[in-house]
C-alpha positions in Angstrom: -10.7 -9.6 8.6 -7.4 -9.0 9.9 -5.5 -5.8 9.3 -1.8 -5.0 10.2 -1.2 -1.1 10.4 2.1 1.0 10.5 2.9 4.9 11.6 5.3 7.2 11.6 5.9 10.8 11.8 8.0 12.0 9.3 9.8 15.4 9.6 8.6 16.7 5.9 5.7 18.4 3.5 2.8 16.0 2.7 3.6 16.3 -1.1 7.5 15.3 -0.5 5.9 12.1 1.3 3.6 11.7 -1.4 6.3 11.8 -3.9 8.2 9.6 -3.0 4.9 7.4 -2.3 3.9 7.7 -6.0 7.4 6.7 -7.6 6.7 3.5 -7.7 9.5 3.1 -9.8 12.0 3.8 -6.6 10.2 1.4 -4.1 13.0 -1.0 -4.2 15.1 1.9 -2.8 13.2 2.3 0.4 10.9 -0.5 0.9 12.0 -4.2 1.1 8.4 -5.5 1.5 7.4 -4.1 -1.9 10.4 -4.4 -3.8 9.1 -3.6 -7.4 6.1 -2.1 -8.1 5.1 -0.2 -11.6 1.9 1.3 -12.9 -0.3 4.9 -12.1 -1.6 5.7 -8.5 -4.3 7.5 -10.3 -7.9 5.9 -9.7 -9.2 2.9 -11.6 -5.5 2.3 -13.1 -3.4 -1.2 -12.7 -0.5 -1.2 -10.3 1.8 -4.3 -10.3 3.8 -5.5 -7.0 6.3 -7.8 -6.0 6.0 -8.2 -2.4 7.9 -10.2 0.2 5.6 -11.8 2.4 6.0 -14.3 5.6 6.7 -17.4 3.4 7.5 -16.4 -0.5 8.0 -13.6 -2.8 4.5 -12.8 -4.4 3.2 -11.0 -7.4 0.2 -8.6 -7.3 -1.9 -7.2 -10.1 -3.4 -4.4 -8.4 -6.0 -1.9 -9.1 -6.3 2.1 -7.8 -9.4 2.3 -5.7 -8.3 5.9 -4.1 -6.0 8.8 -5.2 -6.1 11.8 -2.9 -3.2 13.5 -3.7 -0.8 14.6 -1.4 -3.0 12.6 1.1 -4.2 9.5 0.6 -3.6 6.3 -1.6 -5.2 2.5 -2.0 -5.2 -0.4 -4.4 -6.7 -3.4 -3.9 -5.7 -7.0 -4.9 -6.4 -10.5 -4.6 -4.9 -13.9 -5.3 -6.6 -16.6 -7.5 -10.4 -15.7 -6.8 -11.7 -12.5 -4.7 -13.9 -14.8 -2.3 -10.2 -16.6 -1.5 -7.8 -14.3 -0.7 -8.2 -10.1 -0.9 -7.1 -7.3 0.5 -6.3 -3.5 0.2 -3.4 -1.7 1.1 -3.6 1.9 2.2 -1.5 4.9 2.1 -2.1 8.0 3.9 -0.9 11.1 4.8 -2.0 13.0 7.2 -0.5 17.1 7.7 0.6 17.5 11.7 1.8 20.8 10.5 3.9 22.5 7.9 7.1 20.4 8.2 5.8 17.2 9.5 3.2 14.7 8.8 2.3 10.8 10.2 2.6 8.6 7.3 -0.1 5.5 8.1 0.1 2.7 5.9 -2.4 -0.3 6.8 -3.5 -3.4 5.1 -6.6 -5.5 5.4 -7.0 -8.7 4.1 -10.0 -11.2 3.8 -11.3 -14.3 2.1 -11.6 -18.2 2.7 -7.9 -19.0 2.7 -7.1 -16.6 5.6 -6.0 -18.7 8.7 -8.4 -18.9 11.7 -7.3 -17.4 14.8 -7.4 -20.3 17.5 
């Protein structure tokens, strides 16, 4: 499995961060990786994403395996079959107090077709 993982402490309520999490509408606004993404963060429901990744512009069909709101977020996706290529992406909010949080947003991928590490 390999995993890449991203913080940051953002000087705000948890349910500003997760507004602006959930509009996934606005991504293109804010986040150049995911530049288009539709659907429902609500559990079980399809979320679609265009993603820039190391070599092309992908499309993701992606389903809602969490919804925690204001804290926490996941969809999962994969690309031709499951046992190839899959992975889940995960948002979450964590409260440091009132007017801050740290915003952790990690991937995890597995499957056949990931590269080997040497």
């Amino acid at each position: 499995m390999k995993e890449n993982r991203n913080e940051i402490v953002i000087n705000t309520s948890p349910e500003q961060v997760w507004q602006v999490l959930t509009d996934l509408e606005r991504y293109s606004e804010w986040n150049p990786l995911l530049y288009r993404a539709s659907g429902k963060v609500e559990l079980g429901e399809t979320v679609v994403v265009d993603a820039k990744t190391a070599t092309k512009d992908m499309h993701f069909v992606c389903t809602v395996t969490k919804s925690e709101p204001p804290t926490a977020f996941a969809w999962k996706f994969h690309v031709i079959h499951p046992i190839l290529f899959r992975g889940v992406h995960a948002f979450r909010v964590k409260p440091i107090d009132q007017n801050s949080v740290k915003f952790i947003d990690t991937e995890s991928f597995q499957g056949l077709l990931l590269p080997t590490q040497a």
